[in-house]
DODRENKE-721965 format. One line per 8 residues: their letters; for each residue x, y, z of C-alpha. Coordinates in steps of 0.05 Angstrom, whole numbers. Each point is the difference from the previous one (the first is absolute). Last residue first. Layout:
BEGIN
a> X Y Z; ...
//
This chain:
BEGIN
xxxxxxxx> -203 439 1850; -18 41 -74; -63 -37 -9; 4 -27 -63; 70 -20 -21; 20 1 83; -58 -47 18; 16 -45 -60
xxxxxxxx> 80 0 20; -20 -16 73; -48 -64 -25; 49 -34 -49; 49 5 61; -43 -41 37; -18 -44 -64; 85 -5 -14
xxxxxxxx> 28 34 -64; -20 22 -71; -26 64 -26; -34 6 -62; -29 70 -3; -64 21 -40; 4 70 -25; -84 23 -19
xxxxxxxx> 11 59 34; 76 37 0; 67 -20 26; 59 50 -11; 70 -43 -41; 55 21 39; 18 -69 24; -1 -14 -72
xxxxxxxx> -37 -71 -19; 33 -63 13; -55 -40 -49; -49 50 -34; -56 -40 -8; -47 35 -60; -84 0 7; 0 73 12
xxxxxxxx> 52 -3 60; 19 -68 36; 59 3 46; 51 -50 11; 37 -43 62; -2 47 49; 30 -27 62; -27 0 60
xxxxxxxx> 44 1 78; -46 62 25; 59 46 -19; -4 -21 -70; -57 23 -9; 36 74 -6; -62 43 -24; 44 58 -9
xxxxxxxx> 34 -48 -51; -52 -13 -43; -23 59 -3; -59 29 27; -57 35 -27; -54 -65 10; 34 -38 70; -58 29 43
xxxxxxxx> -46 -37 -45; -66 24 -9; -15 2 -70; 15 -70 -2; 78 -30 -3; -4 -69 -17; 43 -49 43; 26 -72 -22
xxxxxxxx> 18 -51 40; 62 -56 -10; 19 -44 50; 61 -8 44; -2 -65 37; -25 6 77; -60 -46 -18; 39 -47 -4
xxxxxxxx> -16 -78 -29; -37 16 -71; -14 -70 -15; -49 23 -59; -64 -16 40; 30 44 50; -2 58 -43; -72 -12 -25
xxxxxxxx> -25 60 35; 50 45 -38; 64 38 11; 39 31 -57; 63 -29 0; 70 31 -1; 77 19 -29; -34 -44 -57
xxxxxxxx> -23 66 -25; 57 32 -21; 31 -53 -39; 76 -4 -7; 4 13 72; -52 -46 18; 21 -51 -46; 69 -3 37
xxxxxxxx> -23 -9 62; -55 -58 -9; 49 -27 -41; 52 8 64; -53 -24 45; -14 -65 -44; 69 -20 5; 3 3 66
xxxxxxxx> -63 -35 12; 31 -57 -47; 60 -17 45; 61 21 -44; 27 -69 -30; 38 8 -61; -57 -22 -42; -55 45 35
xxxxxxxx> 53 55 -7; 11 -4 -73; -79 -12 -13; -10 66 24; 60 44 -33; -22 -31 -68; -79 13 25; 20 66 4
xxxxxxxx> 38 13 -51; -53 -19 -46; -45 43 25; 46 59 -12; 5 -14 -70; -65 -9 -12; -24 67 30; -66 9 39
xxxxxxxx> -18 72 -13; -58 19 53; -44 61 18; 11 22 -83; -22 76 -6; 47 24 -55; 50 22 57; 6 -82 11
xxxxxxxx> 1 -17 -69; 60 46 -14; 39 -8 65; -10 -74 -19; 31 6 -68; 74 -34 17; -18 -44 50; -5 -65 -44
xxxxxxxx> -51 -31 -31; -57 29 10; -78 -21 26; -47 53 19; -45 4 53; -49 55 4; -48 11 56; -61 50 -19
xxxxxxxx> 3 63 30; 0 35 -62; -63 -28 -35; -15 17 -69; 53 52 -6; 63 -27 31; -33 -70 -19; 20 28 -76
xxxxxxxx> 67 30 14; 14 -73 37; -23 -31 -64; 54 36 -40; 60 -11 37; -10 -72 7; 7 6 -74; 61 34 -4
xxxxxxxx> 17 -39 62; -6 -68 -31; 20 -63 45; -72 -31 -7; -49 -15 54; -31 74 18; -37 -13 53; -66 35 18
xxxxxxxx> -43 10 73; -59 4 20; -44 -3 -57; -63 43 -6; 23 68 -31; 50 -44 -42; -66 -43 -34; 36 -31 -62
xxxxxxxx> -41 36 -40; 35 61 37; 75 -27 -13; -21 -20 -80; -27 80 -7; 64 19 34; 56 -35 -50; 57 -28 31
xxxxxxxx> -41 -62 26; 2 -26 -66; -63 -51 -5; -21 -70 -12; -34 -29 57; 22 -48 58; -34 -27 47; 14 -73 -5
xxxxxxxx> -51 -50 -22; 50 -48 -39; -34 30 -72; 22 71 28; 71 -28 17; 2 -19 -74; -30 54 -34; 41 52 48
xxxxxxxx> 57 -35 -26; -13 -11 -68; -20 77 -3; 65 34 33; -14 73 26; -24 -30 73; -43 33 49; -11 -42 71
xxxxxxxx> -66 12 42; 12 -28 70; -50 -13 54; 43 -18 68; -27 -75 38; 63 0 22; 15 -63 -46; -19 48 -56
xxxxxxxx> 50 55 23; 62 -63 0; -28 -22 -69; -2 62 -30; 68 23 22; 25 -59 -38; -32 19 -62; 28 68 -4
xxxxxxxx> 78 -25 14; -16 -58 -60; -33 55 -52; -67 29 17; 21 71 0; -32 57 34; -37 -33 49; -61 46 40
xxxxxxxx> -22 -28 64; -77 -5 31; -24 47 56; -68 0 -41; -16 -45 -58; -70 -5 -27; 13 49 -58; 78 -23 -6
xxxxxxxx> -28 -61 -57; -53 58 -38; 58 42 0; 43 -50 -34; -44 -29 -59; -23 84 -5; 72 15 -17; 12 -54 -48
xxxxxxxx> -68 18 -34; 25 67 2; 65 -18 -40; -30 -44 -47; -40 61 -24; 61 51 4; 40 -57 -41; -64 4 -47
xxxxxxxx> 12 69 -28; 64 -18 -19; 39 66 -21; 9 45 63; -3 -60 49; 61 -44 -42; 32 75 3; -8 9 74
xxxxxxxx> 25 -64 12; 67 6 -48; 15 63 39; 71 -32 26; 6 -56 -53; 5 51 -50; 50 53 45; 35 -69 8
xxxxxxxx> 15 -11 -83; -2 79 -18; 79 4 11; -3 -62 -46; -22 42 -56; 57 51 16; 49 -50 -10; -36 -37 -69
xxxxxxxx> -11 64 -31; 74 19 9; 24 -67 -29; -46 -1 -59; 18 79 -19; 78 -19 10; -6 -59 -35; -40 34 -58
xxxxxxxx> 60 51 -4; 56 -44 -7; -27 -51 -52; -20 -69 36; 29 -63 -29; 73 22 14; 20 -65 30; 9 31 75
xxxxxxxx> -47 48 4; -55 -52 -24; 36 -48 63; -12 58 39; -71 24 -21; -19 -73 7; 23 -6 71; -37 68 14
xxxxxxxx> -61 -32 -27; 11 -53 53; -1 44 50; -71 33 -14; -50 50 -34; -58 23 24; -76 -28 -24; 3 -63 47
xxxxxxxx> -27 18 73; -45 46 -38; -36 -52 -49; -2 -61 51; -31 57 50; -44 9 -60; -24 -70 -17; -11 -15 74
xxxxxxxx> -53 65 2; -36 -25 -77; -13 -68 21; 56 -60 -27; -17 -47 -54; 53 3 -31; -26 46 -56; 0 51 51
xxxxxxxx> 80 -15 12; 15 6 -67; -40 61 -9; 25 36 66; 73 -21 -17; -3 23 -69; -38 71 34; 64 11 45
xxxxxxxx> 51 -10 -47; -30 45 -42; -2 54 49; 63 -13 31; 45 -3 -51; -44 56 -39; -1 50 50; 79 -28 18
xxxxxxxx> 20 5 -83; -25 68 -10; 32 29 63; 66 -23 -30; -17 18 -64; -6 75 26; 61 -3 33; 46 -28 -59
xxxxxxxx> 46 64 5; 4 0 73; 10 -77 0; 60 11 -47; 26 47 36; -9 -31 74; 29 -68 -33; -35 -61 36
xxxxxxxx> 55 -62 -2; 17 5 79; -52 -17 20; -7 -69 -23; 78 -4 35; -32 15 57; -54 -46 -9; 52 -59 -13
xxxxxxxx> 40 25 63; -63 1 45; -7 -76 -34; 70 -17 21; -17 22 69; -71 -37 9; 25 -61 -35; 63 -6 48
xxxxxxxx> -36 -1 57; -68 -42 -19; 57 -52 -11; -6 -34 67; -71 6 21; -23 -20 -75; 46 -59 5; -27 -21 69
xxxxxxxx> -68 1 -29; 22 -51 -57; 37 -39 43; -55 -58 -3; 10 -9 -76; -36 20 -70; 1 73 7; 85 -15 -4
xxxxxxxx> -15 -31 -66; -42 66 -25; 47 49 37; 48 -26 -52; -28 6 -54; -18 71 9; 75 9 17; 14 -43 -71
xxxxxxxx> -59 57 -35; 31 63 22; 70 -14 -18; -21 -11 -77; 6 -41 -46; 66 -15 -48; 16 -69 26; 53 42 51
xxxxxxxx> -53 36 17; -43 -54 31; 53 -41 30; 22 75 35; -62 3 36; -5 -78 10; 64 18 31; -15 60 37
xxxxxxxx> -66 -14 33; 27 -82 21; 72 37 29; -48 56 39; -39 -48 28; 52 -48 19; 41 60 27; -66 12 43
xxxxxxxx> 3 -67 27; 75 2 14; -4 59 45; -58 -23 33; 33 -69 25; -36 -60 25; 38 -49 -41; -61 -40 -17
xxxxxxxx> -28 56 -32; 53 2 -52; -8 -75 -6; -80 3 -18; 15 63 -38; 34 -42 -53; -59 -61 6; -57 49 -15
xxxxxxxx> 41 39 -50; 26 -65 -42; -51 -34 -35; -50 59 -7; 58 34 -31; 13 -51 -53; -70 -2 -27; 4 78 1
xxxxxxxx> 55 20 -10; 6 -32 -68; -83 12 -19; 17 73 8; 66 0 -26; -28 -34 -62; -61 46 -6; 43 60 9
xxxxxxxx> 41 -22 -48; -50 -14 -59; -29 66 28; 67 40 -20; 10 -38 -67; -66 14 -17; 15 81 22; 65 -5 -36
xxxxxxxx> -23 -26 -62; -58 42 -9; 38 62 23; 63 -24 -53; -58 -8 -56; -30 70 -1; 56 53 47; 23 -5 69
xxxxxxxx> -16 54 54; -69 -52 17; 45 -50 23; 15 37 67; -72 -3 15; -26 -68 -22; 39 -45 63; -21 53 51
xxxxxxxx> -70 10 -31; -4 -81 7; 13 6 75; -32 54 25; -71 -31 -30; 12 -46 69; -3 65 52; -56 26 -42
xxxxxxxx> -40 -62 19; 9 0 65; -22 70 0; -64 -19 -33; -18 -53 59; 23 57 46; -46 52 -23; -59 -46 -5
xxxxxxxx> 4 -30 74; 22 62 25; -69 28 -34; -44 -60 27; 38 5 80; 55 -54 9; 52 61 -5; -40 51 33
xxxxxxxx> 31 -1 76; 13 74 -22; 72 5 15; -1 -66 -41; -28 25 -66; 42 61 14; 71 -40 -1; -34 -42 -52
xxxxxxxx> -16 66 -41; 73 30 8; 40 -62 -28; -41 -20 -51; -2 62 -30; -34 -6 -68; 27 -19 -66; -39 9 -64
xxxxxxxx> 44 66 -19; 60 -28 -7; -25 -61 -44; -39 57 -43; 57 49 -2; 50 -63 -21; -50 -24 -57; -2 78 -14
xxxxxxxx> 66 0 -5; 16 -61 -43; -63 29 -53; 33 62 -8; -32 63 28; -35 57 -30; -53 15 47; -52 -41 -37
xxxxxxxx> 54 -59 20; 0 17 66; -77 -6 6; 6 -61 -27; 55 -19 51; -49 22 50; -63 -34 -22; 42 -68 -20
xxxxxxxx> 45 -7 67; -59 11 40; -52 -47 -32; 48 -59 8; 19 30 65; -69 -7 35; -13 -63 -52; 50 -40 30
xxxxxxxx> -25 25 78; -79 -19 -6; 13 -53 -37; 68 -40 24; 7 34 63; -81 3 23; -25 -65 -39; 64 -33 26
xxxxxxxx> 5 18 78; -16 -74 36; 50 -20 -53; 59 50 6; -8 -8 78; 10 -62 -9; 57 23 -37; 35 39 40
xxxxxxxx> 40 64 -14; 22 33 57; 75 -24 7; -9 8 -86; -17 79 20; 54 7 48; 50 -28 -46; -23 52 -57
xxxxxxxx> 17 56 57; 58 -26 13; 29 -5 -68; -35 72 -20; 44 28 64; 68 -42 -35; -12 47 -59; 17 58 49
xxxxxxxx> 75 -19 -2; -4 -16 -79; -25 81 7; 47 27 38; 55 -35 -34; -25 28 -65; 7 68 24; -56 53 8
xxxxxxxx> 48 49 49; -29 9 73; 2 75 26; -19 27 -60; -56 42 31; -53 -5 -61; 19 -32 -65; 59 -45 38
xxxxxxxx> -35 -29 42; -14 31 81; -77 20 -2; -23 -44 -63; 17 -60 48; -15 19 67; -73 18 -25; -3 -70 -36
xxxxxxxx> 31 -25 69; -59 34 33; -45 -22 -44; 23 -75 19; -7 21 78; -76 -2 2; -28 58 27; -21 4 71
xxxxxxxx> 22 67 13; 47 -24 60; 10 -63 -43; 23 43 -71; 55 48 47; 37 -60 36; -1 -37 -70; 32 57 -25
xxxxxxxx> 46 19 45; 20 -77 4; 10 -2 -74; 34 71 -10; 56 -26 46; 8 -65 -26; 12 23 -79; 46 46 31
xxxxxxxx> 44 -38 38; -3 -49 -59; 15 51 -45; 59 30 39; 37 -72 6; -10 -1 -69; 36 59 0; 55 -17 45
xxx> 16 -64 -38; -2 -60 46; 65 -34 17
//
């Protein structure tokens, strides 16, 4: 029977995870400070709430295991290859230089050489965690400074390893370290090469049958059985966890199920890892931090500073121009994860004296706490400091009003990826001018080089939107499922040019209230697309007669989208197999000076009565969709009503003539 207060902890320990996690996404903060947060919130220096035990902390062990499998799952070496100048210069001598500043620097301070080996390996770590998330967020990740930052990244992942196997061996004394850290790589090596050429012999064939059997439940107690036991086959020859799980993902990387893996025990790694962080947490001492304070500031000025201007240099040297070289230097200069791994295993062995851990580990939390405000103003600091970026910039700029210059009536694209480039296609077979803006250089060099209009641009930004000719264009889609950015254009065309038509791709329903009262005419949803054509396809299959089906789409979309309740009419209708006339359409009325509607409200103007529906109402540029019947009309309204022509005709009369 389980013990009532580990039954407590667990209840606990799961209850301040999904608060916090909860909290960190509506603030759009990663969720590993949170945990931190969590952490030095409820231990046992702070709140109290959870107890520092050993059983705790083998428990949160199994979050480094995880986390070391995910990074051999990732681990490829092809990848390796095509990467090597970047990882294997660039990144070796990014913590190379690292570990000997700062642990020289903590040896002027008065530590021992062990610690300031640990300080240096701690402090040469960077988040790999929070600046892939943001890499991606960005669509920056194949750009020149994800490129960089990744390529040194992969390389910090790998230097994990060794510091893993050195660290605990650095609490032993002259010969007995010597001997034990040998004896320590002599094993590692043998495991290594062990698991390895039999691993690659087995894993493929092993999953092969579990596969087979066509059962998740098995598959992921495959996974966790392979994790564990080359886990324990590690520690059992005197290594560590960390390095048999990073083994592991390594030989999994190598087979077909490798995707399927990271599906099943992405789960489990993201728990155990918020238990890991907790636990990280749960080490900082209030006291001691209040009595260390002013190192602690110390240490992140100089963390970050130094950090920064290594990576700058290194990455200079590289070959890379000065505005790459800094977004390199700032997505780098915090602290990260794996430092936290170190601190624990240092904790552990006694390598780090009490204080300096606690001054390490707080510098490292609240440096990582800069980490997204970095990334956040990382533009206007690459602008600030390289005078050239601003040069590059307006070339950029002029390069894409020189292409919307000729263009009138034409389409702005935000987002060239696959949904982006499709909608090209269909307005180019229309005979529709497009100008698409894309924040990913290979591709925009690419579909440039194919003739495509495309240019290189981020629509959030206005002076991008006006070289890209928004007084002109006729309309603009936003491509991409991002409403924090979708958010941002439309508060642009709100000022450039409110009444131009906004559709913005989501994917579900959940922000469309948002988007639409932030000006958007149109949210098409994926999710509700996707139903549709389920529910479509269903019928065809089971036999509904196909003018059935298409009424009920034809239903359905126009109550999910306002203005496929109607058609505005056009001289080309019947070239468009437009067969009656009688169909509600679409008109819209603008109220002049000398409307007899102008003073009313909405409801005392009752067009209803005339069998017309008001389907929106246009006021300074913004639709308000279903607007309040009490809402008074004024000049410059323009009314979207939809019903028959005759009716059409009554409701115009009424709107502006009062009959």
């Amino acid at each position: 029977m389980l013990h009532s207060s580990t039954l407590s902890l667990v209840v606990m320990l799961l209850a301040t995870a999904v608060v916090t996690v909860v909290l960190f996404r509506k603030i759009n903060m990663p969720a590993i400070l949170g945990y931190l947060i969590v952490g030095v919130a409820i231990g046992p220096h702070a709140a109290g709430l959870v107890p520092d035990s050993e059983g705790t902390r083998y428990l949160a062990e199994f979050g480094v295991v995880f986390l070391m499998f995910s990074i051999g799952l990732e681990f490829s070496l092809p990848q390796l290859v095509a990467m090597r100048k970047v990882v294997f210069g660039f990144g070796l001598l990014q913590v190379m230089v690292t570990i000997v500043v700062a642990g020289t620097i903590a040896l002027l301070a008065g530590q021992k050489w062990q610690a300031a080996l640990v300080i240096g390996g701690v402090l040469s770590m960077s988040s790999t965690a929070i600046i892939s998330k943001v890499l991606a967020e960005q669509a920056a990740l194949h750009s020149p400074h994800g490129k960089q930052t990744m390529g040194v990244l992969l390389f910090q992942d790998l230097a994990v390893i060794p510091l893993l196997v050195l660290v605990p061996a650095l609490s032993l004394s002259g010969e007995e370290m010597i001997t034990s850290v040998g004896f320590s790589l002599l094993k590692a090596t043998a495991a290594l090469a062990l698991i390895l050429f039999l691993g690659q012999r087995l894993m493929r064939p092993l999953f092969h049958v579990v596969a087979a059997q066509k059962s998740s439940e098995l598959f992921v107690l495959t996974v966790l059985l392979v994790t564990l036991g080359l886990a324990l086959a590690t520690e059992l020859a005197g290594v560590s966890l960390a390095l048999g799980a990073f083994l592991a993902g390594m030989l999994i990387a190598e087979t077909e199920y490798r995707y399927q893996v990271e599906d099943d025990i992405k789960p489990f790694r993201d728990v155990l890892l918020g238990l890991f962080f907790i636990t990280i947490g749960m080490l900082l001492n209030f006291s001691a931090l209040w009595q260390n304070i002013f190192y602690v500031f110390v240490l992140i000025i100089a963390l970050m500073s130094i950090k920064l201007l290594i990576v700058l240099g290194l990455a200079l040297a590289f070959g890379q121009d000065r505005a790459v070289s800094l977004r390199v230097a700032l997505a780098l200069a915090p602290a990260g994860e794996f430092g936290f791994v170190l601190l624990s295993v240092a904790d552990k062995s006694g390598t780090l004296p009490a204080n300096a851990l606690q001054v390490v580990l707080a510098a490292c939390i609240i440096s990582m706490l800069f980490s997204p405000l970095l990334f956040k103003y990382m533009e206007k600091i690459v602008l600030y400091l390289v005078a050239s970026e601003w040069e590059q910039r307006a070339v950029q700029l002029q390069q894409l009003a020189v292409q919307s210059m000729m263009k009138k009536g034409h389409v702005i694209i935000a987002g060239y990826g696959r949904s982006g480039q499709s909608l090209a296609r269909f307005l180019e077979r229309e005979k529709i001018s497009i100008i698409a803006l894309d924040g990913d250089p290979m591709r925009v060099k690419q579909a440039s080089a194919a003739g495509e209009s495309v240019m290189f641009g981020d629509a959030s930004k206005r002076e991008v939107l006006t070289a890209a000719g928004v007084a002109r264009a006729s309309a603009l889609v936003v491509s991409f499922a991002d409403t924090h950015t979708a958010m941002r254009i439309l508060a642009h065309v709100r000022t450039l040019k409110p009444d131009l038509p906004v559709i913005v791709r989501t994917f579900d329903d959940t922000d469309v209230q948002k988007l639409r009262d932030a000006g958007a005419d149109e949210i098409v949803a994926e999710v509700v697309e996707g139903s549709l054509m389920l529910a479509t396809q269903t019928m065809l299959l089971l036999g509904v007669p196909l003018n059935r089906v298409l009424s009920r789409l034809r239903t359905v979309r126009g109550e999910r989208y306002e203005l496929m309740r109607g058609f505005f009419p056009g001289a080309t209708d019947a070239d468009d197999g437009v067969p009656d006339p009688d169909l509600p359409r679409l008109q819209s009325v603008m109220l002049d000076a000398g409307a007899a509607a102008i003073g009313q409200s909405i409801a005392e103007l009752d067009i209803g009565s005339v069998g017309v529906f008001l389907i929106a109402l246009r006021r300074g540029g913004v639709r308000q969709m279903e607007p309040d019947p009490q809402l008074c009309l004024a000049v410059g309204d323009v009314l979207i009503l939809n019903g028959s022509p005759e009716n059409l005709a009554r409701a115009e009369m009424r709107v502006l003539q009062g009959e």
